[in-house]
PANU-834663 format. One record per residue (C-alpha): x, z, y; residue in three letters. Coordinates in steps of 0.02 Angstrom, whole numbers. Layout:
BEGIN
X; Z; Y; ala
...
//
This chain:
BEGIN
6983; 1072; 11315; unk
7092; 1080; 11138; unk
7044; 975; 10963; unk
7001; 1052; 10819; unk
7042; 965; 10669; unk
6893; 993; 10525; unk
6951; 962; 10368; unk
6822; 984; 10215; unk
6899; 1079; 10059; unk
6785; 1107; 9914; unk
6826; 1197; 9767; unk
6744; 1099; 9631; unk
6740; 1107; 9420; unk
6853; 960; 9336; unk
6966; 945; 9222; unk
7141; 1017; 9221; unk
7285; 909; 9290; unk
7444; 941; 9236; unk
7600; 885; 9323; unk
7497; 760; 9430; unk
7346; 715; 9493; unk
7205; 608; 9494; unk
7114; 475; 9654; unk
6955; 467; 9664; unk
6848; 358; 9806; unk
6737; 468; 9912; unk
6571; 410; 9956; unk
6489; 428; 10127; unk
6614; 577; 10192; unk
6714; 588; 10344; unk
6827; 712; 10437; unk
6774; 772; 10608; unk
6852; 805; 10766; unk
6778; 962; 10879; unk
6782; 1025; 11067; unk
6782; 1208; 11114; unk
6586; 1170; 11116; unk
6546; 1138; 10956; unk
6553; 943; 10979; unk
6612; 798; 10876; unk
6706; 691; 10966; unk
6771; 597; 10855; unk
6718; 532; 10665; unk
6846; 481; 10550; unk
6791; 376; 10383; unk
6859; 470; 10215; unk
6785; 316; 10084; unk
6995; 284; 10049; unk
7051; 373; 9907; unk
7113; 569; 9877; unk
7199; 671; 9792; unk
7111; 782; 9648; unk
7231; 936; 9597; unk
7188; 1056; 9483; unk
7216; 1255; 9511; unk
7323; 1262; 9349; unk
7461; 1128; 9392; unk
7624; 1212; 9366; unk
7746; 1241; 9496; unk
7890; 1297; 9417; unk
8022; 1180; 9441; unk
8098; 1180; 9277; unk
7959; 1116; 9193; unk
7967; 945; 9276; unk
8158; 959; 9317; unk
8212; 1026; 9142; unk
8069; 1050; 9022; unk
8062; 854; 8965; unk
8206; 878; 8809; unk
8069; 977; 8697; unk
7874; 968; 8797; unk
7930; 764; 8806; unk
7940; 752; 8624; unk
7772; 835; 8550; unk
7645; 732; 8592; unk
7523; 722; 8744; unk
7534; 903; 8785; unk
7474; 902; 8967; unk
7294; 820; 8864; unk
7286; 963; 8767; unk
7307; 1082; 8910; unk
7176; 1008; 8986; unk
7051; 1113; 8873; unk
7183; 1240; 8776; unk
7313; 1349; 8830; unk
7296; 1485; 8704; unk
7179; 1608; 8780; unk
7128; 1762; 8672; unk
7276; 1714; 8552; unk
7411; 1850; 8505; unk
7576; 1798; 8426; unk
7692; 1918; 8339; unk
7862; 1880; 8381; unk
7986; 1972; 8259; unk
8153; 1947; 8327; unk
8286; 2015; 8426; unk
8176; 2095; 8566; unk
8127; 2029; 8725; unk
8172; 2046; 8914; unk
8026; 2148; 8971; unk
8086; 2119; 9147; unk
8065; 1927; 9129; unk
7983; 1858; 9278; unk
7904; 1716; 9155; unk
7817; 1843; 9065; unk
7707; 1887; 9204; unk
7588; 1797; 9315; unk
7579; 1807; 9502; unk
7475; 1948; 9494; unk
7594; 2058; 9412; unk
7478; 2024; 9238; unk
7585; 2029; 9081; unk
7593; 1907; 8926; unk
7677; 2058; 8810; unk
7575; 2176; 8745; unk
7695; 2315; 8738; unk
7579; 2455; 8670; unk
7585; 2356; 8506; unk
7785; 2314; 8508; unk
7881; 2395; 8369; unk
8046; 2406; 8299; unk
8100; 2395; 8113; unk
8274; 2415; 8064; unk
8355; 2439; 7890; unk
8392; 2618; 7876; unk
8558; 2711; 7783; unk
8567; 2872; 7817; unk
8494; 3022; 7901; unk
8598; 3071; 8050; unk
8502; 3245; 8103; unk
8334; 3321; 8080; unk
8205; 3210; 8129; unk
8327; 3028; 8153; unk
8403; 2884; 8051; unk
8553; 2794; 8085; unk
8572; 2579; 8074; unk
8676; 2510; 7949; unk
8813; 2430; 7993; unk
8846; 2238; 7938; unk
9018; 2183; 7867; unk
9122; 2104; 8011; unk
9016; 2177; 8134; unk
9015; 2265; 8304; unk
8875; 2354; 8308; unk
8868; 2540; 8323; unk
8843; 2655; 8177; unk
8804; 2806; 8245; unk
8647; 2779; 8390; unk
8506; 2893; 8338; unk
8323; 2836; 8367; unk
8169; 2915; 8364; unk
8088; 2946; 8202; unk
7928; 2855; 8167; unk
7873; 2843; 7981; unk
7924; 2940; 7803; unk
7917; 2793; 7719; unk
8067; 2716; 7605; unk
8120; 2601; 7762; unk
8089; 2661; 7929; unk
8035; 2586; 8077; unk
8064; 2631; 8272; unk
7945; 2620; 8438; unk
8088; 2677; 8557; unk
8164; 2495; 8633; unk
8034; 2380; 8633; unk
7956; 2446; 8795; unk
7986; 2376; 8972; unk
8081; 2537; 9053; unk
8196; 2517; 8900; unk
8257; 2318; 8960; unk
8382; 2372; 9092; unk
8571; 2383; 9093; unk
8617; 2539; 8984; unk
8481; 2528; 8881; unk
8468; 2352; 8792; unk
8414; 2336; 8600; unk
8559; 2403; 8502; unk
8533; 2303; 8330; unk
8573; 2125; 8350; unk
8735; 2085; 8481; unk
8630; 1962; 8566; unk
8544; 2097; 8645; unk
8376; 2012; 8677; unk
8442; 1835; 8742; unk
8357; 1754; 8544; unk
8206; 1826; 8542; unk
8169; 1799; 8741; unk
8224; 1621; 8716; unk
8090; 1599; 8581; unk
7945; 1707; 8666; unk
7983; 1606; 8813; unk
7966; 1434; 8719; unk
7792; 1502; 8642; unk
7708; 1595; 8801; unk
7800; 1570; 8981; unk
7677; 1581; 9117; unk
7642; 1425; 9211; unk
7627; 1490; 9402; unk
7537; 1412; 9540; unk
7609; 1480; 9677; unk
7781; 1519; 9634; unk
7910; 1388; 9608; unk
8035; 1434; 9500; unk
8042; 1473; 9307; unk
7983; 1381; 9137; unk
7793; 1342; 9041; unk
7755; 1371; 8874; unk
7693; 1268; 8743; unk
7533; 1404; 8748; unk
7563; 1485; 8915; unk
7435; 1613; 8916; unk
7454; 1672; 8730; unk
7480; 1868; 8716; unk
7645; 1890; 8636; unk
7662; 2063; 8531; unk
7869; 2078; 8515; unk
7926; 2152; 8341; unk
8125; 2182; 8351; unk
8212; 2183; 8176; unk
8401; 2212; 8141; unk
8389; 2029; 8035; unk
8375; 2135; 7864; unk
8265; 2048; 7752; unk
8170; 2202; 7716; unk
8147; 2264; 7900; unk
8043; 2072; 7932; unk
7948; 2154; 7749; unk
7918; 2298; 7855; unk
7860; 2209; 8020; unk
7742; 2080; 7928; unk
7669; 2243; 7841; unk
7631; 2318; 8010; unk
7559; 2152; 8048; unk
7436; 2155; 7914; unk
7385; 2348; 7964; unk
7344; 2299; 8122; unk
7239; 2183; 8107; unk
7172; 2276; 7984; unk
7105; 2430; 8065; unk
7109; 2344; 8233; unk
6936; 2254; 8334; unk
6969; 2073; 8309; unk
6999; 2056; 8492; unk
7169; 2112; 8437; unk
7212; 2029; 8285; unk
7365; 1947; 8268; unk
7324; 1753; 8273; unk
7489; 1685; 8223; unk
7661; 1761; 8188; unk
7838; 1681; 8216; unk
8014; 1703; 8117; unk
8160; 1638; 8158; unk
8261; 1713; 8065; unk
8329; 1664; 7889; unk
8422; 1710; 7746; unk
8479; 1643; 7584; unk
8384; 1794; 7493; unk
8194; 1873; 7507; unk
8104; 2029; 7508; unk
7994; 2051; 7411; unk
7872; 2109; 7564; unk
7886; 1957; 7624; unk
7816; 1843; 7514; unk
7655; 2001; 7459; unk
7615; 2020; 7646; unk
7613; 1842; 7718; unk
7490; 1799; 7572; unk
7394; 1964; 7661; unk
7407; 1899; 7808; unk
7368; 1696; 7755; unk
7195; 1799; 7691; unk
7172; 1872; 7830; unk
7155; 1687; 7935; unk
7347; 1730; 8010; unk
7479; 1587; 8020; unk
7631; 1613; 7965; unk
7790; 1538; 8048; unk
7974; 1515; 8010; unk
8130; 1415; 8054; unk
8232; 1317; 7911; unk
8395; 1388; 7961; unk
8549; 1317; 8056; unk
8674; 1292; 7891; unk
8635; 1068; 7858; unk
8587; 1126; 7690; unk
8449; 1119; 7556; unk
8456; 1289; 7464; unk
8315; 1383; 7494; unk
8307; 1480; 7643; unk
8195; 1638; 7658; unk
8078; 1679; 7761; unk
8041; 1483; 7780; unk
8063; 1435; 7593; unk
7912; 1561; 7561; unk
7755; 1459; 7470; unk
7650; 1572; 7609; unk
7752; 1526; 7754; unk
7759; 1360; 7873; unk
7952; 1295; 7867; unk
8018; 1202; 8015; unk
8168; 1101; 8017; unk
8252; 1028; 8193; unk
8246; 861; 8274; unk
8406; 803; 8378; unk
8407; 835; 8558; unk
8289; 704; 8634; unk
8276; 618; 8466; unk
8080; 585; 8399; unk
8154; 527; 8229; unk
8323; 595; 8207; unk
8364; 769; 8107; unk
8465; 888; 8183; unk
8645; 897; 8135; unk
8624; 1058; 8082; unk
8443; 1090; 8031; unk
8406; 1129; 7863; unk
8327; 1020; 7736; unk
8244; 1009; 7566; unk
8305; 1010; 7415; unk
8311; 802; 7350; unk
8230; 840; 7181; unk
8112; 927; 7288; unk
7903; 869; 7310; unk
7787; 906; 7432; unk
7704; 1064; 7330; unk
7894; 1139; 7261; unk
7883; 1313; 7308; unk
8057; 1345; 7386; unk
8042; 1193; 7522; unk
8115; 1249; 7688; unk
8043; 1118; 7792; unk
7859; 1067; 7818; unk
7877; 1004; 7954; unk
7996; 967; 8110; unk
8004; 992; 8297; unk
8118; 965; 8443; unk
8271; 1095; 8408; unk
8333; 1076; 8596; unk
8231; 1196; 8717; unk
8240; 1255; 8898; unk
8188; 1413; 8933; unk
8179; 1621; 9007; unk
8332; 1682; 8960; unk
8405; 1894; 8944; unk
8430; 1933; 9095; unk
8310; 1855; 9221; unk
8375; 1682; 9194; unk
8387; 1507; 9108; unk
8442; 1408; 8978; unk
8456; 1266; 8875; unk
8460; 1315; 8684; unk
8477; 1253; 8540; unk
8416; 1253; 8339; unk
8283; 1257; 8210; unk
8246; 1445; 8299; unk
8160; 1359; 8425; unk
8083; 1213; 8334; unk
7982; 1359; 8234; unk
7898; 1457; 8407; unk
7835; 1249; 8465; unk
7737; 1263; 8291; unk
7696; 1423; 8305; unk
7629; 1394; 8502; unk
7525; 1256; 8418; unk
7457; 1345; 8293; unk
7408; 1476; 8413; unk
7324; 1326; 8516; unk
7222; 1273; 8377; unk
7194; 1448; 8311; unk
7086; 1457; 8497; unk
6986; 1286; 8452; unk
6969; 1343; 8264; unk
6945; 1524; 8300; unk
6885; 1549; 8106; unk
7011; 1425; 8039; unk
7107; 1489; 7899; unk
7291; 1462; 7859; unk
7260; 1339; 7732; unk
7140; 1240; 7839; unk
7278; 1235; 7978; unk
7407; 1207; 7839; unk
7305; 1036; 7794; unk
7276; 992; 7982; unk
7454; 994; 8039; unk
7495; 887; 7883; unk
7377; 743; 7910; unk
7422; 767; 8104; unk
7616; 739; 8084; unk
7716; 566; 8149; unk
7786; 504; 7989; unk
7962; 467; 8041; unk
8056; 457; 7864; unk
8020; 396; 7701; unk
7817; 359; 7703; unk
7752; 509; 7653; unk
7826; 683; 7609; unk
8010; 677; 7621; unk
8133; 804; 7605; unk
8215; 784; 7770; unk
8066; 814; 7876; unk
7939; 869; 7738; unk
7758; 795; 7814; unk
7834; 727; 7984; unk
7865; 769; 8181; unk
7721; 885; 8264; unk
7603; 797; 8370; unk
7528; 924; 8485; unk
7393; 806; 8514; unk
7334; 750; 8342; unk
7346; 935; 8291; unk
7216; 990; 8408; unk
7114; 848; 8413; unk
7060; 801; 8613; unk
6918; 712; 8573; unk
6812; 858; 8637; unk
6895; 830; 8802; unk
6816; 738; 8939; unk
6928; 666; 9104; unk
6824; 627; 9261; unk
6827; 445; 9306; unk
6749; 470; 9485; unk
6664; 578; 9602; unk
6563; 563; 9753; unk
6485; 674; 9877; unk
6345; 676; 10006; unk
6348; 589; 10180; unk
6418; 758; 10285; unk
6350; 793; 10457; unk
6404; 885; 10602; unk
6490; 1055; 10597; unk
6534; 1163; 10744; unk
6697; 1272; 10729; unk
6721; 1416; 10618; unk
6563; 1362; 10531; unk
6551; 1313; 10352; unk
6469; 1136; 10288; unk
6426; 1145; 10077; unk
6474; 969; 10008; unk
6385; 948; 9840; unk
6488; 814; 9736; unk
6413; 714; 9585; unk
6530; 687; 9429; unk
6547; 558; 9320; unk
6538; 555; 9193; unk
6413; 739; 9198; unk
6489; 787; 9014; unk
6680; 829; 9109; unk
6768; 994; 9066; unk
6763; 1114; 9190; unk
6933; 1176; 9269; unk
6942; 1227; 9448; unk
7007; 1082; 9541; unk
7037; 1054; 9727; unk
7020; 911; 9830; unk
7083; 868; 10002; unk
7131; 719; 10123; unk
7279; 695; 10224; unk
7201; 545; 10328; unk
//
């Protein structure tokens, strides 16, 4: 005769647990020992504590090893995961491109976070090279080549490119050709808005909105090719169902000069319900600095690395005869300028700037854009104002505009109930290979549901 060990594991609906868990007394349960006939030989008592674990607690190790210097310093973020992780929300992206081949931009099921059909690529545009193609401009004291031909998209004044956005196009030979950072920026930011959180995999980072759709729009840094991409925006949500509107859009980018494109279409796109994001810039100034200094657009300045009150050395700030309501301001608000996150290619890293600060607001807005689903810019505008840690002068100040982003207070948890106990039913004898349904009671009844499991090691 062998023992079989029974041990009872019930799949239940709780709330989510993030980076921990949760003990809860059982009532009246017990774990039972078999013979090869069905038996029980032997009863043990389960009334001392277990462990409650949700399914979505991540197990990428960089999010508890490495992930503290910016999710450490936004509030409670693991509450607001609880309820919101951005689900149904798309974010344009308009940067340098992104690694396609990113293992943090797909789930363990192979499912994707970038909606590549919808990618573009908008670069300011000289000259006609042949029949059908444009050629990039060159920048002063730059590298990058002159003479690369792309596809041919549009016949309008600027032009705009669907050719390198696309997954098969992320590989060695074929990287973006506009911006000598290849895609290592604009990976680093899509990665701070939307990396998966795995289960079973441990390895990799987690967004501030990890299952956000991210729709990648690669510029050459022009002023007029971001015009062009926040133009396309506006079409497509347009003429697009509303399942596939874009919810919130990210810059960071910025320039001591505007388009004029920028400032018509992100007032389209504020009408439209779309939230508009940008960084400050990286120059420990106050001039102006476009897209962020843009009435339309949300400005976000830099804290120090694993600072909650200090500015960034080299974020940039507002102008001191600035107010609250000046038009030009380049920061709103601030958030944490350090991040760790994917990197180009298929790795890692620990950046730095107000680039980065802008995708954490952005990733919130897209959080509250999924509670407030019919929230408009300027009601999200108001919210993050009145939901901002003063840390300067009381008040508006021009060094951190309204304050430091608290995830928290943004999104309100107040609609989100934690379990304080649970018990289940007095089990009775099971014979092997057979299945015993344990029904559990809640408390309190009101708890968001999140698959959670529950086992005992006694």
């Amino acid at each position: 005769m062998h023992k079989t060990k029974i041990g009872f594991i019930f799949v239940a609906s709780l709330p989510l647990l993030i980076g921990g868990f949760s003990s809860f007394p059982l009532a009246n349960s017990s774990e039972q020992i078999i013979d090869d006939s069905g038996t029980c030989i032997e009863e043990k008592d389960l009334t001392t504590p277990i462990e409650c674990h949700a399914d979505f607690v991540p197990q990428d190790t960089m999010y508890s090893s490495n992930q503290a210097v910016h999710l450490g310093h936004i509030g409670n973020i693991t509450k607001v995961w609880d309820k919101y992780q951005g689900e149904n929300i798309r974010i344009a992206v308009i940067d340098t491109g992104i690694d396609g081949d990113h293992p943090d931009f797909y789930d363990e099921y192979g499912n994707c976070t970038i909606d590549f059909e919808s990618a573009r690529f908008y670069a300011h545009v000289i000259a006609q090279s042949t029949a059908g193609h444009y050629t990039i401009a060159k920048p002063v004291n730059n590298t990058w080549p002159t003479g690369t031909s792309l596809k041919y998209f549009t016949a309008t004044s600027q032009y705009y490119f669907n050719d390198t956005f696309y997954k098969q196009h992320a590989v060695v030979g074929h990287e973006p050709i506009v911006d000598s950072k290849a895609p290592y920026h604009g990976t680093n930011v899509a990665g701070t808005i939307a990396a998966f959180a795995h289960n079973n995999t441990e390895v990799g980072c987690v967004g501030v909105a990890p299952k956000v759709q991210i729709v990648p729009i690669k510029v050459d840094f022009y002023m007029d090719a971001i015009g062009d991409a926040l133009e396309y925006i506006y079409d497509l949500n347009r003429d697009s169902i509303e399942e596939n509107d874009i919810d919130v859009v990210n810059i960071s980018i910025c320039g001591s000069s505007t388009d004029s494109d920028i400032g018509k279409y992100s007032r389209y796109l504020n009408s439209q319900g779309t939230i508009v994001v940008a960084s400050a810039g990286n120059s420990n100034v106050s001039t102006p600095a476009y897209p962020a200094a843009e009435s339309n657009i949300i400005g976000v300045g830099a804290l120090e690395e694993g600072s909650d009150t200090s500015k960034a050395s080299y974020s940039n700030f507002n102008e001191q005869n600035a107010t609250s309501s000046t038009a030009t301001n380049n920061v709103e608000v601030v958030a944490p300028g350090t991040v760790y996150v994917p990197d180009y290619p298929q790795s890692y890293d620990k950046v730095s700037g107000t680039s980065f600060a802008s995708p954490i607001v952005a990733a919130a807005a897209g959080l509250w854009k999924q509670k407030n689903p019919s929230g408009t810019f300027d009601q999200f505008r108001t919210a993050l104002h009145d939901s901002c840690v003063d840390i300067g002068d009381t008040g508006w100040d021009t060094t951190f505009g309204y304050g430091r982003l608290s995830i928290d207070e943004l999104i309100g948890t107040d609609d989100i109930v934690d379990i304080s106990s649970l018990s289940l039913q007095s089990t009775s004898s099971v014979a092997v290979n057979k299945t015993l349904t344990l029904y559990p009671t809640f408390n309190p009844t009101n708890t968001d549901c999140d698959d959670l499991r529950w086992w005992s090691e006694n």
